[in-house]
N, C-alpha and C positions, 0 to 999 in steps of 0.2 A: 092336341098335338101341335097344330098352328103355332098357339099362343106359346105353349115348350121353347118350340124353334127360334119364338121371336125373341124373345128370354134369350137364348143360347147366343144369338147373332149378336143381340144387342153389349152381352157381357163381352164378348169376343173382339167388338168396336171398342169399349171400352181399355180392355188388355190393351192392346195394340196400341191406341192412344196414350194411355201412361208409358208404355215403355219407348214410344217413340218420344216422350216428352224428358223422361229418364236420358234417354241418351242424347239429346240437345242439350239438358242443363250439363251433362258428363262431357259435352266437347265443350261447353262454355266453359267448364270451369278448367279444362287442360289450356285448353287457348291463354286465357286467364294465368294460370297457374304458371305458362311456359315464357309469356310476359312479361311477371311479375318477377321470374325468375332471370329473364336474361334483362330486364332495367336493374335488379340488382348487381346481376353480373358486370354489368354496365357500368352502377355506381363504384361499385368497388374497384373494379380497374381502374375507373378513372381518379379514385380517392388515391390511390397509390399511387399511380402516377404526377398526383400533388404531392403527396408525402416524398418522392425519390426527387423530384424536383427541388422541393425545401432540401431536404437535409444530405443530397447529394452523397449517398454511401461507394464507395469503393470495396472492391474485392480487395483484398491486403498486401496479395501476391502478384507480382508482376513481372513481364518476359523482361523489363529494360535492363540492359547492362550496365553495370556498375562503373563508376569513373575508377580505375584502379592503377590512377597515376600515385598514391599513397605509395601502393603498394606492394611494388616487384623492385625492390630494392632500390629506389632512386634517392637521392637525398632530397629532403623537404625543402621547398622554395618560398618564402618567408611572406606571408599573406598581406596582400593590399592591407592600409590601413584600416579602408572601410570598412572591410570585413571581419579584420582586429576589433574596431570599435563597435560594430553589435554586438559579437560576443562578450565585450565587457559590459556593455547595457544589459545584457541576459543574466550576470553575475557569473559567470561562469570563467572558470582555471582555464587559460591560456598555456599553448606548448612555450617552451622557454624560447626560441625561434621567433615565434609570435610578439613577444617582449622587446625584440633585440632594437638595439640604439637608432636603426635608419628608420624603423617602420615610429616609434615613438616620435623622432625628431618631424617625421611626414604628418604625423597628427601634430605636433606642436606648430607647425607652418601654418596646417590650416585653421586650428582653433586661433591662431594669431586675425588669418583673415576671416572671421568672425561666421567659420563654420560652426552651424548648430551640433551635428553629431560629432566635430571632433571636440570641442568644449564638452562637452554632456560624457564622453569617454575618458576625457581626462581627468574631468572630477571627479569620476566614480573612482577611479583607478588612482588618485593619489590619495582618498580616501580611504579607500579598502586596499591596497596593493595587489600583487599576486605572487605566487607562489614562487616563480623565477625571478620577480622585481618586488620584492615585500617592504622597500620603503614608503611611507608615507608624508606627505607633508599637507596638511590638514587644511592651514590656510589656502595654499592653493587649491586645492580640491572643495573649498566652501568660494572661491572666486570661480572658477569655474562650471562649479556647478550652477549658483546664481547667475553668471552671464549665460549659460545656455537656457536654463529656466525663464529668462528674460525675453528669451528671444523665441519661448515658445516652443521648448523640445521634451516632449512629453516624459519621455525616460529621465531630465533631469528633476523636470516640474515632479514627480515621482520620489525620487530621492531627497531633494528639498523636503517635500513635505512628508515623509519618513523623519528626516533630521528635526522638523519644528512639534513631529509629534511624540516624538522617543526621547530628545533632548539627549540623545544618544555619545555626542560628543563631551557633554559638560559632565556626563554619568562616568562614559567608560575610560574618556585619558584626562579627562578635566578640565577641560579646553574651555574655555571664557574670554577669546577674542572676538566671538561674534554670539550674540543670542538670538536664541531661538524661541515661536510662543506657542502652544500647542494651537491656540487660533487659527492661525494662517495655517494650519493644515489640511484644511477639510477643503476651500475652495482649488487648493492647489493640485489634491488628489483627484475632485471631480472635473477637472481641466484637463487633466493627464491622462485620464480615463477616458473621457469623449476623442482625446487625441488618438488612444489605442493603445495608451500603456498598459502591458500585462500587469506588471508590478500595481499597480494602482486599481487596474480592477480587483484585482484578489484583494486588497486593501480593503476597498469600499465594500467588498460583497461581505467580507467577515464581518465588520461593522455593522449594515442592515442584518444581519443573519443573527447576532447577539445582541442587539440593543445598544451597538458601544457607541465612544465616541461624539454623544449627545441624540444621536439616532434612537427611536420606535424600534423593536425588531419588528422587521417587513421581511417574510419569505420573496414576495415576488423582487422586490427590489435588490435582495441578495441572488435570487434566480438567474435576476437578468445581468447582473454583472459576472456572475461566475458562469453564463453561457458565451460569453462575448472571451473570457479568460480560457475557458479550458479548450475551446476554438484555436486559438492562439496556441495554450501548452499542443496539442493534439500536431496539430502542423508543423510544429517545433521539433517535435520526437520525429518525422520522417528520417530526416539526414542520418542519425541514426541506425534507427529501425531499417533501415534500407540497407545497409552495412551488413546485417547478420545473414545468414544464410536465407533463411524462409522469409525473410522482412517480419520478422517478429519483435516484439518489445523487447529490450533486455530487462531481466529479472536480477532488482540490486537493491536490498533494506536495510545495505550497512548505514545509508542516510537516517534511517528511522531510528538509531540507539538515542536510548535514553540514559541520559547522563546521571550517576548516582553515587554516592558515596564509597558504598563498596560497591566496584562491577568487574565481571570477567573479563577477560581479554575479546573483544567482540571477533566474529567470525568475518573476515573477510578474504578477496584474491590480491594476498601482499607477492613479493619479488620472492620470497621463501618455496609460498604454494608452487608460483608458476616454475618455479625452479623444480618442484618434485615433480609436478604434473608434464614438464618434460626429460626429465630422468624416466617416467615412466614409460612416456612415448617409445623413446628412446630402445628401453628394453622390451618394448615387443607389449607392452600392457595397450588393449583396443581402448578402457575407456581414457586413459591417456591421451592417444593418440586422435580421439574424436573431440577431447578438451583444449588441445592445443590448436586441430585444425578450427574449433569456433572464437577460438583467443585470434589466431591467424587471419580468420575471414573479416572478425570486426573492427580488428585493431585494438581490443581491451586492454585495459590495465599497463597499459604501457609495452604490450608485445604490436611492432609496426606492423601494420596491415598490410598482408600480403596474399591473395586471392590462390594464386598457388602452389606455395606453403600449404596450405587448408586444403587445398586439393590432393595435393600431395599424402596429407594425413589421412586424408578420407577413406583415400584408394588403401593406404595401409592396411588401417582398420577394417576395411571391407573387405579385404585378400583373408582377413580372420576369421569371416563367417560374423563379423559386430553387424545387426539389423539397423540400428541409427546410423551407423556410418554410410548404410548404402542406400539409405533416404536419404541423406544429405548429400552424400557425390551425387546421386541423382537430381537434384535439385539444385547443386550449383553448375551439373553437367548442361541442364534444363536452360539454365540463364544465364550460358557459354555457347548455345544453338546447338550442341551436340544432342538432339534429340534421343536416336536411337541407340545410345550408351544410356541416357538418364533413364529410360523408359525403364530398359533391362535391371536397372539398379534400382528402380524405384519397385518395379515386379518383386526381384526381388526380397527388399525390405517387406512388401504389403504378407507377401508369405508368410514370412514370422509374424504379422500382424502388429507391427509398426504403427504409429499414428502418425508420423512424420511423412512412412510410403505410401501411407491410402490420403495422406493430404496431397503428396506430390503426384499419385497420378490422376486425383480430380483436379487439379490444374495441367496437368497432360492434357485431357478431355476437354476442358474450359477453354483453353488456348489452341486446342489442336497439334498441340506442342509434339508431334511424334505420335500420335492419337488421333483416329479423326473425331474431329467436334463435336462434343456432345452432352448440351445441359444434362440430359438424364442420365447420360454414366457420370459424370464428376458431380452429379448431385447426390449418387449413390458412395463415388466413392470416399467425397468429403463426410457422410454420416457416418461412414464406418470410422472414420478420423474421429467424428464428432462424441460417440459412443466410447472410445477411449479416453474422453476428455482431452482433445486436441482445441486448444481456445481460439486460435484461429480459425479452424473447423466450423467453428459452433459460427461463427462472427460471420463470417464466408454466405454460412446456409442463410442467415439473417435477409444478407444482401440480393442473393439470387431468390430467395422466398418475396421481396419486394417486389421486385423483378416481374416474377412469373415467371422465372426460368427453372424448367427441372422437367418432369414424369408427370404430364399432367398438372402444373400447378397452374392457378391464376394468381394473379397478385394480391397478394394479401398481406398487410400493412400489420396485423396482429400477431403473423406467423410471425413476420419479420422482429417483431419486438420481444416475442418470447423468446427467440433465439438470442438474441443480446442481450437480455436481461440476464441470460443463464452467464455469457459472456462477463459480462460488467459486476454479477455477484463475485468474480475471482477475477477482478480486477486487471481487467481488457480496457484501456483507456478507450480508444475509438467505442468499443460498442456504449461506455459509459456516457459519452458526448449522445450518445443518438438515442439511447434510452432518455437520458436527462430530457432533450431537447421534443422528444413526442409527449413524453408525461406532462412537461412543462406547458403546452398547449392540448393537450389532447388528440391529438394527431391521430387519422388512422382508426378511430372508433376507442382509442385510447382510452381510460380514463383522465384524464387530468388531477395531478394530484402534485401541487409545488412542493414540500416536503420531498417526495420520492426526488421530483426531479433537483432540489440545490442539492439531497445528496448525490447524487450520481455525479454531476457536473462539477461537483469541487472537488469529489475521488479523480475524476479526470484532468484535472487541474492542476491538483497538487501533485503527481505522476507527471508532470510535464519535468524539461529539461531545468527551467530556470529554480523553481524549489529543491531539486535533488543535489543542483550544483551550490547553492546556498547551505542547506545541510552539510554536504558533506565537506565543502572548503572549513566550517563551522568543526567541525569533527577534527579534524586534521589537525587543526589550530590548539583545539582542545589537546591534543595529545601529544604536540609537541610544547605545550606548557607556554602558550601563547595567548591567557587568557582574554588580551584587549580584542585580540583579533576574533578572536571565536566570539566574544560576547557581541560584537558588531552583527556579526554573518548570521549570528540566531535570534537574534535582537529585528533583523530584516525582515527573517523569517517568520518570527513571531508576528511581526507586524501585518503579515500579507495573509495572517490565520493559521498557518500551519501547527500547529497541535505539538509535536516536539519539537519547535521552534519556541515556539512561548514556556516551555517548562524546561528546555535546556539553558536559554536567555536569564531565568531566575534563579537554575544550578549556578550558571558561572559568576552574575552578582553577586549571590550571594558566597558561595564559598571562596571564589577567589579576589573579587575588586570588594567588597565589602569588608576585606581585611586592612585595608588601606586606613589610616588615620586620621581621626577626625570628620570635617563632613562629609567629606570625600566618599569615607568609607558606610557613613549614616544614609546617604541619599542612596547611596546602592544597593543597602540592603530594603531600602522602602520602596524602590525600584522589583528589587527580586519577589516582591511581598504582591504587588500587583502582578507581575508578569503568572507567579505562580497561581494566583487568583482566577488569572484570566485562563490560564491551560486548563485551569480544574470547571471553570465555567461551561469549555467548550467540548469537558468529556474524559480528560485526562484525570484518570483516580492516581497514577505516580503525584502528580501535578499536587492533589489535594492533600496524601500521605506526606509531600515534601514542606507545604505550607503549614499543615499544622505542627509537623515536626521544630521548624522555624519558629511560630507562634508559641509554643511550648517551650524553647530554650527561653524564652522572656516570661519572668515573673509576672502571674496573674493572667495568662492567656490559658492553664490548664484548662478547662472547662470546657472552652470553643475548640482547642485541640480535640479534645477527647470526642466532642460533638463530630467534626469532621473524621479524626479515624473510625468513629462510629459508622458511617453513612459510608465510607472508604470498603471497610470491612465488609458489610450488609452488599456490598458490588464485588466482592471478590477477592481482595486485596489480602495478602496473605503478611504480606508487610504491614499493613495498618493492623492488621490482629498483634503482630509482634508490639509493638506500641501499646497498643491497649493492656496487653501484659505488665508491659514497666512502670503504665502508668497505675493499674493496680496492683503492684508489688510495690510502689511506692507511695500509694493516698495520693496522687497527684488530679484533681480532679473529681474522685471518685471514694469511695470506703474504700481503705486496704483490703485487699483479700488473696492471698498468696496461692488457694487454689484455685480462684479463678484466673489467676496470672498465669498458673500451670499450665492450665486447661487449652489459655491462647496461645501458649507459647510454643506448643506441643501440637496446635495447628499452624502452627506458622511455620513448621521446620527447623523451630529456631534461629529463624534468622532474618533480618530486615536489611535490604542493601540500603536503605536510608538513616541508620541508625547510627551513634558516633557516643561510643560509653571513653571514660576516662577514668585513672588511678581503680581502686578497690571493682566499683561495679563490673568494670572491662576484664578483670582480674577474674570476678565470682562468676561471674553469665559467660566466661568463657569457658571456666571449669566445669559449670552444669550442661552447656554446651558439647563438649567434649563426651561428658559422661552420658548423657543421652544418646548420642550418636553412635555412642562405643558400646550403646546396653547387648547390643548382641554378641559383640564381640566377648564379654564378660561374661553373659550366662555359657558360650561356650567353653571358654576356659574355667567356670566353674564346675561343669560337666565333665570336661576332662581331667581336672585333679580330682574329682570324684572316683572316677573310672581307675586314676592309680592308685589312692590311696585302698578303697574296695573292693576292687577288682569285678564285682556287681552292685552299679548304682540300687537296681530296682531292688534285690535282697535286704541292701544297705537302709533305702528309706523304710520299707517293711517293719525292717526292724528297731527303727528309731520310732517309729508309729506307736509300735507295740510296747516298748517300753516309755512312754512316755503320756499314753492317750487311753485313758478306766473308757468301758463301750459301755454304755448304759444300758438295764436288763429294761424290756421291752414291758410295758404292763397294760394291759386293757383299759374301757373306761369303766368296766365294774370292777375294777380291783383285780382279777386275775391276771395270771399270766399267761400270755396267748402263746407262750412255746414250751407249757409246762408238760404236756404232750410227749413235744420231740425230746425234753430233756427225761423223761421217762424212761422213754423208749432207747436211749443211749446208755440208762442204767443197765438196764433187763440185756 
């Protein structure tokens, strides 16, 4: 019994030990655990707070009121020079006001006293003219622009070397008073660049980014000049963006038309539209009345800006029961100090479930604006925004995700990047910059990955002010049958990368200055041959359908045409299929074979806006054209003369069947007749 006992005790010292020993390594390892967990906490907050430091994001939305001397009716007061003269440096369409004879004669004084930016503005501008003042005088504008270049002004050192490397002058008006060698281009751009020229960065970055220009392609080195550039575009779009109601981008791709042989009339907001869209206002139509008050708030398309005009419309529309209208009066009511009217309107809109009034009252909450303050209601109320796809939404939550502002959040640098990636996929310049720029180093536990980021950063780039104003001065020109001028302005564009700049640049060489005579007209279309070379390099399948087409009007290039509409085709191209038709309904390249010609042509639509037939073919492929189009039309009115002459189609066919069509008697495979049965049985 003793020894039992001793047994007993001894196991029972034991117990008690392990579990005491249990529950010391279980607080080591919480201690441990709670540690390891708040040095991460630790790290991470303070890795964000490097991250928010680099790349310094803004909310988008903001209380400050607008300058709206534009805009309550006063007449415009014609702008200092200097400020004349960057917006010609940007490329950009000046008011005709802006043009007028004192403010020009003020730059011509001081380029006299050997101001850098007024020389550097007057070269551009007797080079390229503008809209209000469209003459040119070339030589002055290459004296000019060289003496500012000389004297170290990066915006002309830029255009110089554009002029030595497009040879632009001698191509598009023929100009041979002064040469130019593609040489001298490359040091002149990398001068321009370090100085801070936009134009010149996008220049260089497309160059490392393709291999051009005598350049290796190098991502990082296109990275880094297209992050120093869209920096630049990004900051450029404020003034703007600041203008609309919610400080949003405005949404405008009449720049991106691609110029083609045959093309529709493009959509745009001409004097016509805004003419109905306030005929509609007018009679009481709400989405009218909220189109004119965003025409009114930003000044677009040529309606002055007027703050309350748009207010005025707002209230219209929102006396209608319209839910956009009464986010919007809310939000310009919001950034007029009139708090608790906007609040009311933005409630509201959020009822109908708006994505405009759950953005306007997470910046009520944000700001306090008539709300008291509160990360976690405007972080609630911008997701609801966000889950409608409100893009500013989405870009917002990025920022306060950085932050640590919200419901519990800590800063988190990955949150913040998912939210702008989602931004920047549809094409949010800001959040593209800041995606580009964490990818580009890794930021944030990021990956790093140079690819993702030169794409994002030259999407943000090329959205800036100065390429849309390049495009569409380029457009304009086009279509008032001003080919020298357009081919200049896309000839720029192309040069700085833009993708429909370089394949517009080789439309208008080639179909309009390439008609000119002699070499004139020979170096232009050798001209068009590269440019379109280089658009189809960097992605553009129009670009490669246009060159081979070109290469195919010249005997002995069928073959490599055909090779390119191949490769065109196989990406999508529904106009290179049409092509590959003609070329095999004609052997040109390939065996004739007229049903494989069918076959594409009949995926094509039948039709190629790149295509240009003449005499007989224009004649035949219009009629099979026609008649394919029309097939439906034709079996109906076959149908219907059926139905009169008949009076019962389905009787009518029966009985052309029947006399017309022996039914064969059915017979086994031993010889019998497997219905010899039922025909029996039909006797009896």
């Amino acid at each position: 019994v003793l020894v039992l006992v001793l047994v007993l005790v001894l196991v029972l010292v034991l117990v008690l030990m392990l579990m005491l020993m249990l529950m010391l390594a279980a607080a080591a390892e919480a201690a441990l655990s709670g540690a390891t967990e708040a040095f991460g906490s630790t790290t991470t907050a303070a890795v964000a707070r490097d991250v928010e430091a680099l790349l310094k994001p803004a909310i988008s939305f903001s209380l400050d009121e607008d300058d709206t001397s534009e805009g309550n009716g006063e007449s415009a007061v014609p702008a200092a020079w200097e400020a004349v003269a960057q917006r010609m440096l940007q490329y950009r369409q000046l008011e005709c006001h802006e043009t007028s004879v004192d403010v020009l004669s003020d730059m011509l004084d001081a380029a006299e006293a050997n101001d850098r930016l007024a020389m550097a503005a007057l070269g551009v501008n007797f080079l390229l003219g503008q809209e209000c003042a469209p003459k040119r005088n070339l030589t002055w504008g290459v004296h000019w622009i060289r003496r500012a270049a000389n004297e170290g002004q990066p915006d002309a050192q830029a255009m110089l070397a554009f002029l030595h490397d497009s040879d632009a002058l001698r191509l598009v008006y023929n100009y041979t008073a002064e040469s130019f060698e593609r040489e001298q281009a490359l040091p002149l751009y990398e001068a321009a660049a370090a100085a801070g020229s936009l134009y010149a960065q996008m220049a260089l970055g497309h160059k490392h980014a393709n291999g051009l220009g005598g350049f290796s392609e190098s991502c990082p080195a296109a990275a880094a000049y297209y992050e120093q550039a869209a920096a630049q575009a990004v900051a450029a779009m404020d003034p703007e963006r600041k203008k609309t109601v919610e400080h949003s981008n405005t949404l405008d791709a009449e720049h991106m038309t691609v110029l083609a042989r045959r093309m529709t009339d493009p959509e745009r907001m001409d004097a016509r539209q805004i003419e109905y869209m306030d005929y509609c206002a007018h009679v009481g139509d709400p989405a009218g009345k909220v189109a004119m008050a965003h025409l009114y708030h930003a000044g677009l398309h040529g309606v002055p800006r007027d703050v309350e005009a748009a207010e005025y419309w707002l209230g219209s529309a929102a006396a209608k029961g319209d839910p956009s209208a009464h986010a919007n009066l809310g939000i310009v009511r919001m950034r007029k100090k009139q708090y608790s009217k906007a609040v009311k309107s933005l409630r509201r809109a959020a009822k109908f479930n708006d994505a405009s009034g759950w953005a306007g009252l997470g910046y009520s909450y944000l700001y306090g604006a008539g709300l008291p303050q509160s990360d976690t209601l405007a972080t609630r109320a911008l997701w609801k925004a966000a889950t409608m796809g409100h893009l500013d939404a989405i870009y917002n939550l990025g920022v306060l995700a950085l932050a640590g502002r919200g419901a519990d959040l800590q800063p988190d640098p990955k949150m913040a990047f998912r939210f702008w990636s989602v931004a920047a996929e549809f094409s949010h310049p800001q959040a593209q910059l800041l995606v580009g720029r964490m990818a580009l180093r890794g930021l944030g536990g990021v990956r790093k990955d140079c690819r993702t980021a030169a794409f994002f950063l030259k999407h943000a780039m090329d959205n800036g002010p100065t390429p849309k104003s390049l495009l569409r001065t380029a457009l304009r020109a086009h279509e008032a049958r001003r080919p020298q001028r357009a081919a200049m302005h896309f000839m720029l564009a192309g040069h700085a990368g833009l993708e429909v700049g370089l394949h517009n640049a080789g439309f208008v060489l080639s179909e309009h200055i390439a008609r000119q005579p002699g070499v004139y007209g020979k170096r232009a279309r050798q001209a068009a041959l590269r440019y379109l070379q280089e658009a189809a390099i960097v992605g553009s399948i129009d670009a490669q359908v246009m060159l081979a087409t070109l290469l195919a009007e010249t005997p002995g290039n069928d073959v490599l045409a055909m090779q390119l509409y191949t490769e065109a085709a196989q990406a999508g191209s529904k106009d290179a299929m049409w092509h590959m038709g003609y070329h095999y309904a004609k052997g040109r390249g390939v065996r004739a074979d007229m049903s494989r010609a069918f076959e594409l042509w009949v995926a094509s639509n039948m039709r190629s806006k790149h295509a240009r037939l003449h005499g007989l073919d224009a004649l035949a492929f219009g009629v099979m054209r026609f008649v394919y189009e029309a097939r439906v039309a034709f079996v109906m009115l076959a149908i219907g003369a059926l139905v009169l002459t008949t009076g019962d189609p389905v009787a009518a066919l029966q009985r052309s069947l029947r006399g017309t069509q022996q039914v064969p008697e059915w017979v086994g495979e031993d010889g019998e007749d497997d219905f010899a049965d039922d025909d029996d049985d039909n006797d009896d």
